[in-house]
C-alpha positions in Angstrom: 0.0 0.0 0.0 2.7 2.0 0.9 4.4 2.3 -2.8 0.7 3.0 -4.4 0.8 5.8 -2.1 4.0 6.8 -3.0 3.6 6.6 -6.6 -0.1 8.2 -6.6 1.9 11.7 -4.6 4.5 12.0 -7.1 2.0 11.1 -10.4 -0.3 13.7 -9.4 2.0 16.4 -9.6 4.1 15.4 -12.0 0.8 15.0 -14.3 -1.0 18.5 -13.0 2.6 20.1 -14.4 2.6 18.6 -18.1 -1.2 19.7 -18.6 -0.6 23.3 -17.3 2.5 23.5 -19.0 0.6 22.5 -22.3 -2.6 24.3 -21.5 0.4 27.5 -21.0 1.7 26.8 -24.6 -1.9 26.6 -26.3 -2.9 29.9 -24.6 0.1 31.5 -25.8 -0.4 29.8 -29.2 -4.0 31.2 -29.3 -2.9 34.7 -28.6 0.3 35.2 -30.9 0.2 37.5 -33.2 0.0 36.5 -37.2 2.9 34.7 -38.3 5.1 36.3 -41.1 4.4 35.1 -44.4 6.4 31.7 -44.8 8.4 33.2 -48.1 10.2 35.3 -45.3 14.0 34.3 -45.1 14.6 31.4 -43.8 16.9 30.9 -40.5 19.6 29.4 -43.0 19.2 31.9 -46.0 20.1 34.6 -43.0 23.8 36.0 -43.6 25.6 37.1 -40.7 28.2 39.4 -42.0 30.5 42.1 -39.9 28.7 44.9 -39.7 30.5 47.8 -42.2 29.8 51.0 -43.1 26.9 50.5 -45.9 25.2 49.2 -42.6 26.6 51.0 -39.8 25.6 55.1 -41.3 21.6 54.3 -41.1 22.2 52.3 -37.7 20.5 53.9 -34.5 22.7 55.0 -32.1 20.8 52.4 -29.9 22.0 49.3 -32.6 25.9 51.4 -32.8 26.5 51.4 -29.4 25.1 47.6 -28.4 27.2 46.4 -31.3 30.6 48.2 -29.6 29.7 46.9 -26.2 29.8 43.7 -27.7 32.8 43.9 -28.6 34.3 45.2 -25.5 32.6 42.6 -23.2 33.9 39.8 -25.4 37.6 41.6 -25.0 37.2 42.4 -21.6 36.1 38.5 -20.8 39.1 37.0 -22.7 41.0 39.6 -20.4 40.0 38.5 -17.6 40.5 34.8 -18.1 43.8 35.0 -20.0 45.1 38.1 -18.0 47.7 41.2 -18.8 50.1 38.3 -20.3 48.6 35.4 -22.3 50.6 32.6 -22.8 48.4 32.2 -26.3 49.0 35.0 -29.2 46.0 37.3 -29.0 45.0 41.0 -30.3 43.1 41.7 -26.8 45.7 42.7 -24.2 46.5 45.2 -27.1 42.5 46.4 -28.0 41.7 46.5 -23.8 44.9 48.7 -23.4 44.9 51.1 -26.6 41.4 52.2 -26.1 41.6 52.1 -22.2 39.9 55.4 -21.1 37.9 55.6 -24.0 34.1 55.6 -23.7 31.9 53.6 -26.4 30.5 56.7 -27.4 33.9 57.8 -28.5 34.4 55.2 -30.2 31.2 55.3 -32.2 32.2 58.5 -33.4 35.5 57.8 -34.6 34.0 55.2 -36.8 31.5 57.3 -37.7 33.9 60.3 -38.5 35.6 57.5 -40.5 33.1 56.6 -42.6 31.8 60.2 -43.0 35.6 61.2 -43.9 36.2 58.0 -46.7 32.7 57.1 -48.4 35.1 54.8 -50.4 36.3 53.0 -47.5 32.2 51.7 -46.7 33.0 47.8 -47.6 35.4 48.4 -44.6 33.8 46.2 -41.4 33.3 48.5 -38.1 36.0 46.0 -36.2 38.7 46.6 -39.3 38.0 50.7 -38.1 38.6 50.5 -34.7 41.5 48.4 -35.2 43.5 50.5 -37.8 42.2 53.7 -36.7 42.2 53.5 -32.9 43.9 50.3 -31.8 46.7 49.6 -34.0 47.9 53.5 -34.1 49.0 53.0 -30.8 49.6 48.6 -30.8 53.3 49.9 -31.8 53.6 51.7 -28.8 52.4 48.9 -26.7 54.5 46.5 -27.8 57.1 48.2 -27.5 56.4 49.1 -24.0 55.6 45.0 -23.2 
């Protein structure tokens, strides 16, 4: 009697989750908005390219600045776990130094000086301008100093 018991306590909750659980996905299927038309790009037909000037220019500031702070917290995290002197060859102890001080919003308008200064250069991806017009300019001076 005692393992009935047992197995009727733990059934009845473990069945009363799975139906709300479901009832909670058909509500929220019943009040969805319309789905986009199916001859939307697909998930694989999406291209995921380094954003560059063609794309950057008619960016909000909003899209400009979450793109750089992307950017930093991936430096700053590989920072912080390889420290000031990697045993690995990387570019980050360089980009975390050379624009130390720096704000994002800085940075977003350098690039965007950039861009406004060489309409040529707009097949040129955001990261190449921060590196060779921020970073690298002073990478010289940091290596030397290392």
């Amino acid at each position: 009697m005692l393992k009935k018991s047992r197995f009727a306590t733990t059934l009845l909750p473990l069945s009363l989750a799975v139906s709300l659980s479901g009832w909670t996905v058909a509500q929220a299927a019943e009040t969805a908005p319309p789905a986009a038309p199916a001859a939307a790009t697909s998930p694989a037909q999406i291209d995921l390219k380094f954003p560059d000037g063609e794309n950057w220019s008619p960016a909000t500031e909003r899209e400009k600045m979450a793109y750089l702070l992307g950017i930093r917290d991936m430096a700053a995290a590989e920072y912080q776990l390889t420290g000031p002197n990697p045993k690995k060859r990387t570019l980050v102890a360089k980009w975390v130094k050379a624009l130390d001080g720096m704000t994002l919003r800085q940075i977003m308008e350098t690039v965007d000086a950039y861009y406004k200064a060489n309409p040529d250069k707009q097949k040129q991806t955001v990261f190449e301008v921060v590196w060779f017009q921020m970073v690298e300019p002073k990478a010289g001076n940091l290596t030397k100093a290392n």
